[in-house]
C-alpha positions in Angstrom: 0.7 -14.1 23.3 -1.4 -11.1 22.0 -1.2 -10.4 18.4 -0.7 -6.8 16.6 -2.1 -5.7 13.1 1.0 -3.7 11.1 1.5 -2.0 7.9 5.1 -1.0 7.6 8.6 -1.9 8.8 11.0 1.1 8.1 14.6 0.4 8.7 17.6 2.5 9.4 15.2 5.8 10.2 16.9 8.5 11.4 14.1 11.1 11.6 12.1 8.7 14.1 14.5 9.4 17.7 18.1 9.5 18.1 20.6 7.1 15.7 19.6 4.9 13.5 16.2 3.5 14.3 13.7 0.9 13.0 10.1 2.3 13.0 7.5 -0.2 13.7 4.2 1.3 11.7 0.9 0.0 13.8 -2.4 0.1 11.9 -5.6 2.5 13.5 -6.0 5.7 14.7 -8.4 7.2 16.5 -8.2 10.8 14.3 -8.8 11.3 10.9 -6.1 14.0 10.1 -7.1 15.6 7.0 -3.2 16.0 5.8 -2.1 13.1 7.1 1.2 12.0 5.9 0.0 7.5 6.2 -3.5 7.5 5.8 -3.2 3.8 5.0 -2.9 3.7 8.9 -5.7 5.1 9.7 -7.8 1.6 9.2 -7.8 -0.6 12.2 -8.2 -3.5 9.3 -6.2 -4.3 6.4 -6.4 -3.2 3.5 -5.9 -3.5 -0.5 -3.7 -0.5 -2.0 -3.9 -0.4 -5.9 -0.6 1.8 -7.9 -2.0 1.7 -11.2 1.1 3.3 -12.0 3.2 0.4 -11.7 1.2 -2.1 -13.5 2.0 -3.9 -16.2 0.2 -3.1 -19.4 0.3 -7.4 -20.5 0.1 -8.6 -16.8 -3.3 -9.9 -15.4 -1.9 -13.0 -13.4 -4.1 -10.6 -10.0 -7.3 -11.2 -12.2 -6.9 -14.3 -12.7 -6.5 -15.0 -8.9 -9.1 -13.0 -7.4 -11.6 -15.7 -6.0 -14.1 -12.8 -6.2 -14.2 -11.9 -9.2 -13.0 -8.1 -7.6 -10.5 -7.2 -9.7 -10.4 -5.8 -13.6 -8.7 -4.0 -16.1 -9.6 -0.6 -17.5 -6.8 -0.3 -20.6 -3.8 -0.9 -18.1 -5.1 0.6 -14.8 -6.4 -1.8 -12.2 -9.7 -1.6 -10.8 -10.8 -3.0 -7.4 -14.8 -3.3 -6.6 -14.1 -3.2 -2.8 -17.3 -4.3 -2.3 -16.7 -7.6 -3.4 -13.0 -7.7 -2.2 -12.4 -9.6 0.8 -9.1 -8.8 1.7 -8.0 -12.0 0.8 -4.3 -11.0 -0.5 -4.1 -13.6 -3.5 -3.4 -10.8 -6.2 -1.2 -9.1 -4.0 0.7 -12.0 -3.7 0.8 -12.6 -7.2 1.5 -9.1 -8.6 5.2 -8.8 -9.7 5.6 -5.4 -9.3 3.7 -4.4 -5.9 1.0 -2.4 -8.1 -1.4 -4.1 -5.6 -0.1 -4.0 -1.6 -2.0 -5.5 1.1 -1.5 -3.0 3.7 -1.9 -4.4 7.0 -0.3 -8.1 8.6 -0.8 -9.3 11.9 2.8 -10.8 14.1 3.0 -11.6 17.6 5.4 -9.8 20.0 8.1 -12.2 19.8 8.0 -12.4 15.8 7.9 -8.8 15.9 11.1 -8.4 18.6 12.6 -11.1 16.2 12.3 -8.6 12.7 13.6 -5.6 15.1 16.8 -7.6 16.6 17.8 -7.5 12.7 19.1 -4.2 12.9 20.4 -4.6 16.2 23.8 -3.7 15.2 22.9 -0.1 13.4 21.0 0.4 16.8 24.2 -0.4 18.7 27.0 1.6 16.8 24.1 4.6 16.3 22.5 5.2 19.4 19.6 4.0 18.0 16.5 1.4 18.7 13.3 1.1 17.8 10.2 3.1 17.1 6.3 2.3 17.3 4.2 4.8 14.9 1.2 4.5 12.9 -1.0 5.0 12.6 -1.6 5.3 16.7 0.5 2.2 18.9 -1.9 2.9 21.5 -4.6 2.0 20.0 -3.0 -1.4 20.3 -2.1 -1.3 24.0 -1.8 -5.1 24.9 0.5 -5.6 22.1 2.5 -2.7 22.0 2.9 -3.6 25.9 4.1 -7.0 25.5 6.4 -6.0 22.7 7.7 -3.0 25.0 8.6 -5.8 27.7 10.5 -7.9 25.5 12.5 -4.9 24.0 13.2 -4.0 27.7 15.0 -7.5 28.5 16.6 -7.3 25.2 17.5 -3.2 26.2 16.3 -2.3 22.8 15.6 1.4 23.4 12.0 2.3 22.6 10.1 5.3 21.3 6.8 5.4 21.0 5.5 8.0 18.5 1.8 9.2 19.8 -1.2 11.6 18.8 -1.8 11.7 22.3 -5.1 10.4 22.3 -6.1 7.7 24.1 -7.3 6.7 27.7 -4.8 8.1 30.6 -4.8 4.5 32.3 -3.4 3.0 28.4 -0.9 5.8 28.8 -0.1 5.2 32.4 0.7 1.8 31.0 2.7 2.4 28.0 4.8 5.1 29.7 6.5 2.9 32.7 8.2 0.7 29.8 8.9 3.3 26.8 12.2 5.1 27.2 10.8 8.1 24.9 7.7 9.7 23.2 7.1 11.4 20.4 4.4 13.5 21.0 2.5 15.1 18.1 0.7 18.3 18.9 -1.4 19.5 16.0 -2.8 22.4 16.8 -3.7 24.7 19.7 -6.9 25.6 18.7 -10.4 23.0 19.6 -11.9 23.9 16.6 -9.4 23.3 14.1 -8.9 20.5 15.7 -11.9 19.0 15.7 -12.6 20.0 12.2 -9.5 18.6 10.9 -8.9 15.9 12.6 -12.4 14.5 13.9 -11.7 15.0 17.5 -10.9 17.4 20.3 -7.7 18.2 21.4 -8.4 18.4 24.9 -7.7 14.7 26.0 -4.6 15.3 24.1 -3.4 18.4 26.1 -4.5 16.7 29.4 -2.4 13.5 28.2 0.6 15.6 27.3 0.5 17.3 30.6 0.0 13.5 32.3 2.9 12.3 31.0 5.4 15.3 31.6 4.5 14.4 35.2 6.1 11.2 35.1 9.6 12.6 33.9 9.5 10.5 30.9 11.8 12.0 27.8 9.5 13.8 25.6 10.0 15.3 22.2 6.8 17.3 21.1 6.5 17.2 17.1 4.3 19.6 15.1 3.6 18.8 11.5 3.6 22.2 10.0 0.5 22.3 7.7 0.3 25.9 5.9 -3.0 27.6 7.1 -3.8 25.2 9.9 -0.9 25.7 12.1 1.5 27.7 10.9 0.2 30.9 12.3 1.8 33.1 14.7 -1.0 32.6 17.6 -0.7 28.9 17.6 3.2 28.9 17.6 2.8 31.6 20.4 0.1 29.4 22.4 2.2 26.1 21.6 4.8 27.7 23.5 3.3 29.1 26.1 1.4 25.9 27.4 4.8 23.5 27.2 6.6 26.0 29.3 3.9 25.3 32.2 4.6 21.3 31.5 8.0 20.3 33.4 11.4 18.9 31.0 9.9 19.7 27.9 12.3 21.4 26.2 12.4 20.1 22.4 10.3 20.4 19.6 10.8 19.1 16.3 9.1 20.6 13.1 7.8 17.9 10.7 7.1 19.7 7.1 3.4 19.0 5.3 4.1 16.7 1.9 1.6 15.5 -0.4 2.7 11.5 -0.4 -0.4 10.9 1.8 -2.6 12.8 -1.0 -1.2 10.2 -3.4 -1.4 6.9 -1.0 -4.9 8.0 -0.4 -6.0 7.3 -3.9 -4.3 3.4 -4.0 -6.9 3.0 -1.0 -9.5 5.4 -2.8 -9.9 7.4 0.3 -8.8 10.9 -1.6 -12.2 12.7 -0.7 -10.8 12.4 3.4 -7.4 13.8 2.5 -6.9 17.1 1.8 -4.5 18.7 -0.3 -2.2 21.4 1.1 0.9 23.5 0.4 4.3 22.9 1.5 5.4 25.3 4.0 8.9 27.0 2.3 12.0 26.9 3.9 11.5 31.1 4.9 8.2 29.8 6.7 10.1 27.0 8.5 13.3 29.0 9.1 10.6 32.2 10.6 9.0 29.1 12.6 12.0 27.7 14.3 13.7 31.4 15.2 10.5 31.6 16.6 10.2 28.5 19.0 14.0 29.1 19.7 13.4 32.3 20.8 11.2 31.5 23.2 13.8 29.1 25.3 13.0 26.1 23.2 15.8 23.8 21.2 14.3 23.0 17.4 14.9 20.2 14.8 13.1 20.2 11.6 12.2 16.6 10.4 10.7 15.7 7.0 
């Protein structure tokens, strides 16, 4: 039984598919979004998250733990050399107050099935099921398949929440077991993309336009980003390429926030997140009367 690397289990969701969901957070992804909302799941590895904000000014039972030496105090704030860290989790496990998180713990498919089948009766009485997000679950393909066949027999319904990039055969794969995606498209544009995300959107087009094929349910999600996206040539170009993709019909308009410029920081990877405005509601309303008018039916997420 293959094993999965996690950050995050999110119960009773309901911006993550229909009803009341629990979201499955997978750790790794293949772009490096510059707004990205988790960039603790960005790391295929895990990882040590420091809140200096919720330490205790007396406490330093995480020093006195640290087998490394890693950890000290400057006046009440924390400080991690993560050069000496090893990961090893002792301080988080000893912090009272979760100032220091390990971010990242591995579960096999039946353990993970096991945490899911908790909220089995919200999923029931909602509608609802589980989601995998990240992070990027196919980055994790032999896990996220085995946990896909075991939701299956236990007809857990099952989103899978995707940048879109990976290789068409992991995709192939993935789609004949999930029962919906969440697509994210970013932007239109190659450049942007690349320079905002570390990688071309091509792959990701051609994926999106792979799995359409297949009749699979799919909900394309754009993360509105003022001055990246928000433009009226990429809306218009959005548009006009999932009209030529067959049963697309919904998009759903997730909202830039700065909680990933503030996560960044507890993993001291601030320089690779940028900070951006919040689109306003007039932007988002414009946005949606927008996509609506051109045959599409809109949610806005958050």
């Amino acid at each position: 039984m293959s094993e999965g690397l996690i950050f995050d289990i999110k119960r009773y969701s309901i911006n993550d598919g229909p009803g009341i969901r629990t979201t499955v957070f997978f750790k790794g992804c293949p772009l490096q979004c510059r707004w990205c909302h988790n960039p603790e799941g960005q790391s295929s590895t895990p990882e040590v998250m420091v809140r200096a904000a919720r330490c205790l000014k007396d406490c330093s039972e995480c020093l006195a733990v640290c087998p490394e030496g890693a950890l000290s105090k400057s006046g009440a704030i924390p400080v991690l050399d993560r050069i000496r860290c090893t990961t090893c989790g002792k301080c988080a496990e000893m912090c009272p107050t979760q100032a220091i998180e390990m971010v990242g713990r591995r579960l096999n498919a039946t353990d993970l099935v096991w945490e899911i089948e908790k909220d089995r009766v919200f999923h029931e009485e909602s509608g609802g099921g589980v989601t995998f997000s990240g992070g990027e679950p196919l980055s994790q393909p032999d896990f996220l398949d085995e946990v896909l066949e075991l939701c299956r027999k236990k007809e857990i319904h099952a989103a899978v929440d995707t940048c879109g990039l990976a290789a068409p055969e992991v995709l192939d794969r993935i789609a004949a077991k999930a029962d919906l995606f969440l697509f994210d498209l970013k932007t239109m544009d190659e450049q942007k993309h690349i320079a905002f995300t570390g990688e071309s959107n091509r792959l990701i087009l051609e994926n999106l336009k792979r799995l359409a094929a297949t009749g699979k349910k799919i909900v394309v999600r754009i993360p509105i980003v003022p001055s990246i996206n928000d433009d009226t040539e990429n809306i218009r170009r959005t548009a006009g390429f999932l009209r030529t993709l067959e049963g697309i019909s919904e998009i759903s308009l997730l909202p830039y926030h700065r909680l990933g410029r503030d996560k960044s920081k507890g993993i001291e990877k601030e320089s690779s997140c940028l900070e951006f405005s919040s689109p306003t509601e007039e932007s988002l309303e414009r946005l949606k009367a927008d996509l609506e008018s051109r045959g599409f039916r809109v949610s806005r997420g958050e």
